[in-house]
C-alpha positions as CSV (number, residue, x, y, z in Angstrom):
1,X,-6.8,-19.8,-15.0
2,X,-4.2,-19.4,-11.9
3,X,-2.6,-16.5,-13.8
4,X,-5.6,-14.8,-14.5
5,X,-6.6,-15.2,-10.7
6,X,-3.0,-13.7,-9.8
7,X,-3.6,-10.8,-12.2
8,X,-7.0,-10.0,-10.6
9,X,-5.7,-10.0,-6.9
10,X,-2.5,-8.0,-8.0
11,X,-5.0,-5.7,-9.5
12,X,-7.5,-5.4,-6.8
13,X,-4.2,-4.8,-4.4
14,X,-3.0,-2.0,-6.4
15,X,-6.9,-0.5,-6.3
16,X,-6.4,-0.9,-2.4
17,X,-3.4,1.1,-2.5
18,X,-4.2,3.7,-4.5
19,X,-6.8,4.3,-2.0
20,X,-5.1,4.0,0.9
21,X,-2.6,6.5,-0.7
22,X,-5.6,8.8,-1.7
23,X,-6.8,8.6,1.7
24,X,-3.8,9.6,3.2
25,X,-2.8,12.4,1.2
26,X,-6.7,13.5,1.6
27,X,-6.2,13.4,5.5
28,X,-2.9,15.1,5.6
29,X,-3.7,18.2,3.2
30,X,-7.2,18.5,5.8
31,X,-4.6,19.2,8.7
32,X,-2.4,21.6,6.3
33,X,1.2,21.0,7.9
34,X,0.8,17.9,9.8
35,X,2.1,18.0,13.5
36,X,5.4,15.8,14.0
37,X,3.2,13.4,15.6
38,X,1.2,12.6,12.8
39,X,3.8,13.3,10.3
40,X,5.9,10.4,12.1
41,X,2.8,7.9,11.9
42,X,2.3,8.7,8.6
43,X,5.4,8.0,7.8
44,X,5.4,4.0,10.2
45,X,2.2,3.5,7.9
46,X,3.9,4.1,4.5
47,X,7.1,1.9,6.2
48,X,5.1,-1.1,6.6
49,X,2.9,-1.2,3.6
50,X,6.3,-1.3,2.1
51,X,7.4,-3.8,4.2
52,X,4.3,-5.9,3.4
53,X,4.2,-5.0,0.1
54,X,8.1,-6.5,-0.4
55,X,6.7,-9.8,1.3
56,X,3.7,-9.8,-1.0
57,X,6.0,-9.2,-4.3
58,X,8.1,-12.0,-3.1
59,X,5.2,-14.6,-2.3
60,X,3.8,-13.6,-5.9
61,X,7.1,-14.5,-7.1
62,X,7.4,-17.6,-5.9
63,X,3.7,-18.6,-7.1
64,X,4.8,-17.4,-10.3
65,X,7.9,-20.0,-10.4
Protein backbone atom coordinates (compact mmCIF):
# COMPACT_ATOMS: atom_id res chain seq x y z
CA UNK A 1 0.00 0.00 0.00
CA UNK A 2 2.88 2.69 0.94
CA UNK A 3 4.63 1.90 -2.28
CA UNK A 4 1.74 2.18 -4.36
CA UNK A 5 0.96 5.64 -2.53
CA UNK A 6 4.77 6.64 -3.35
CA UNK A 7 4.35 5.51 -7.03
CA UNK A 8 1.16 7.70 -7.41
CA UNK A 9 2.70 10.96 -5.86
CA UNK A 10 5.98 10.36 -7.88
CA UNK A 11 3.63 10.07 -10.83
CA UNK A 12 1.46 12.95 -10.22
CA UNK A 13 4.95 15.00 -9.63
CA UNK A 14 6.29 14.11 -12.90
CA UNK A 15 2.60 15.19 -14.51
CA UNK A 16 3.32 18.50 -12.65
CA UNK A 17 6.47 18.86 -14.30
CA UNK A 18 5.82 18.10 -17.46
CA UNK A 19 3.43 20.86 -17.28
CA UNK A 20 5.30 23.30 -15.78
CA UNK A 21 7.92 22.46 -18.60
CA UNK A 22 5.14 22.72 -21.26
CA UNK A 23 4.14 25.88 -19.90
CA UNK A 24 7.34 27.36 -19.98
CA UNK A 25 8.47 26.40 -23.26
CA UNK A 26 4.74 27.59 -24.48
CA UNK A 27 5.53 31.18 -22.86
CA UNK A 28 8.95 31.52 -24.08
CA UNK A 29 8.37 30.53 -27.99
CA UNK A 30 5.05 33.42 -27.53
CA UNK A 31 7.93 36.08 -26.89
CA UNK A 32 10.18 34.53 -29.82
CA UNK A 33 13.83 35.39 -28.44
CA UNK A 34 13.24 36.01 -24.88
CA UNK A 35 14.77 39.36 -23.49
CA UNK A 36 17.83 38.65 -21.04
CA UNK A 37 15.53 39.50 -18.34
CA UNK A 38 13.29 36.81 -18.80
CA UNK A 39 15.71 34.49 -20.21
CA UNK A 40 17.71 34.86 -16.74
CA UNK A 41 14.28 34.05 -14.72
CA UNK A 42 13.64 31.43 -16.74
CA UNK A 43 16.65 30.05 -16.13
CA UNK A 44 16.35 30.79 -11.55
CA UNK A 45 12.93 28.80 -12.17
CA UNK A 46 14.52 25.73 -13.90
CA UNK A 47 17.57 26.14 -11.01
CA UNK A 48 15.31 25.63 -8.26
CA UNK A 49 12.93 23.04 -9.42
CA UNK A 50 16.11 21.29 -9.64
CA UNK A 51 17.10 22.13 -6.51
CA UNK A 52 13.81 20.95 -5.06
CA UNK A 53 13.53 18.29 -7.15
CA UNK A 54 17.20 16.82 -5.66
CA UNK A 55 15.63 17.34 -2.11
CA UNK A 56 12.49 15.46 -3.19
CA UNK A 57 14.58 12.49 -4.83
CA UNK A 58 16.43 12.36 -1.65
CA UNK A 59 13.35 12.41 0.84
CA UNK A 60 11.88 9.60 -1.51
CA UNK A 61 14.94 7.80 -0.94
CA UNK A 62 15.02 7.67 2.45
CA UNK A 63 11.11 6.61 2.68
CA UNK A 64 12.13 3.95 0.40
CA UNK A 65 14.94 2.57 2.98
Amino acid sequence: MRDQRLEQTIQRIERALARIGAAADASVARRGDATGASSARYEEMRSKVRAELSRLDSVIGELEK
